[in-house]
N, C-alpha and C positions, 0 to 999 in steps of 0.2 A: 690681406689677400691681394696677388696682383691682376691686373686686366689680363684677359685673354688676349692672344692675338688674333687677327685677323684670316691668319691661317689655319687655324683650328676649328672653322666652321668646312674649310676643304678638305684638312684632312682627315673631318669627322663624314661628311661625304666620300670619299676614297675605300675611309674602313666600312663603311656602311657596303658600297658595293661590293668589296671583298668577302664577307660575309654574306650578303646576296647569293653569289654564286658557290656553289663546291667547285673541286677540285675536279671531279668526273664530269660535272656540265662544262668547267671551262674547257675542258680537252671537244668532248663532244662540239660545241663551238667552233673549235679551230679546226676539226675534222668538216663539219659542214661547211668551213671557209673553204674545203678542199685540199688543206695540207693533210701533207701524210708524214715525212721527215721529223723524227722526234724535235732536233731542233728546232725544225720549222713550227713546231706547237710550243715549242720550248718559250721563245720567240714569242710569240704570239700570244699568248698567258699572261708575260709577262708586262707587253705593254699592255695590253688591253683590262688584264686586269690587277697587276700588280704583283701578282702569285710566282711562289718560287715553288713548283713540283720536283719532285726527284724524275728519275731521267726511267727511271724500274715504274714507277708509280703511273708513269704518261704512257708505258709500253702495257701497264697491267689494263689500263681503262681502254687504250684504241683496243687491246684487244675483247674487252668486255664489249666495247661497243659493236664490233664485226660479229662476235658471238650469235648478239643480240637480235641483230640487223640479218642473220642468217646466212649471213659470208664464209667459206668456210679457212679455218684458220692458215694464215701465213707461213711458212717455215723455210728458211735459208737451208744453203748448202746443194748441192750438187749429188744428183745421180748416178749410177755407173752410167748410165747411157752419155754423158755427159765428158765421159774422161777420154782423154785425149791415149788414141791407140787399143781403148777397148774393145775386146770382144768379145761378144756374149755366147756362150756356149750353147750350142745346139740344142733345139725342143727335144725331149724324149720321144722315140716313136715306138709305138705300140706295137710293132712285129719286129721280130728277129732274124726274118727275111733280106733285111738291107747289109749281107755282110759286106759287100763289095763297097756299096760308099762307105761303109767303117774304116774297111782300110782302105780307100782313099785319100780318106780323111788323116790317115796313120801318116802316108806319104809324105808329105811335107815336115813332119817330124822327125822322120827315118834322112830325109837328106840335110836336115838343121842339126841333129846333133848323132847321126851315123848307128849302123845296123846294132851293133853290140850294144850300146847305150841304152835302145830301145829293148831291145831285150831285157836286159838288167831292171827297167822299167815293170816292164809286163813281171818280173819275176817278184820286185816290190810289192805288186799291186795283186799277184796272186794269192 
């Protein structure tokens, strides 16, 4: 049998702490550091404790941890309100009364694309 090296009292310390911690305390950790950027925890896992997480795995736990914490959840992408040129179509109104701003409203559609068109229109939609 040969001697050990001197190394392997480090890196019996190393795996020790790696096993210390899971995978969801380490995240937790790097979110109490204040990161949020999966890299950034990526990162930070990594030196601190060695651990290699999947990139799904660090997005499933910050979001267990916001769950948790009673945050309510994240979600990307963009609104209609958001889009460039949108417009949101008129609240319904409860009387029948408003014909005049109806076709007011018609106006600017009758001079965009001309009386007969609009017609044709109204006749689809009849």
């Amino acid at each position: 049998m040969g001697r050990k090296s001197q190394n392997s009292a480090a890196d019996a310390e190393s795996a020790e702490a790696n096993t210390a911690v899971s995978n969801a305390q380490a995240v937790r950790d790097a979110m109490a550091e204040g990161l949020e950027a999966l890299d950034d925890i990526d990162a930070f896992v990594r030196d601190r404790y060695g651990k290699e997480i999947p990139r799904q795995q660090i997005s499933a736990y910050k979001s267990q941890a916001r769950r948790k914490a009673g945050e309510a959840p994240r979600r990307g992408g963009r609104t209609r309100g958001d889009v460039e040129g949108y417009l949101a179509p008129p609240g319904r109104q409860a009387t029948d009364g408003d014909l005049i701003e109806a076709l007011q409203a018609l106006k600017p559609l009758v001079a965009k694309v001309g009386a007969e068109n609009v017609k044709k229109l109204a006749d689809l939609l009849s």
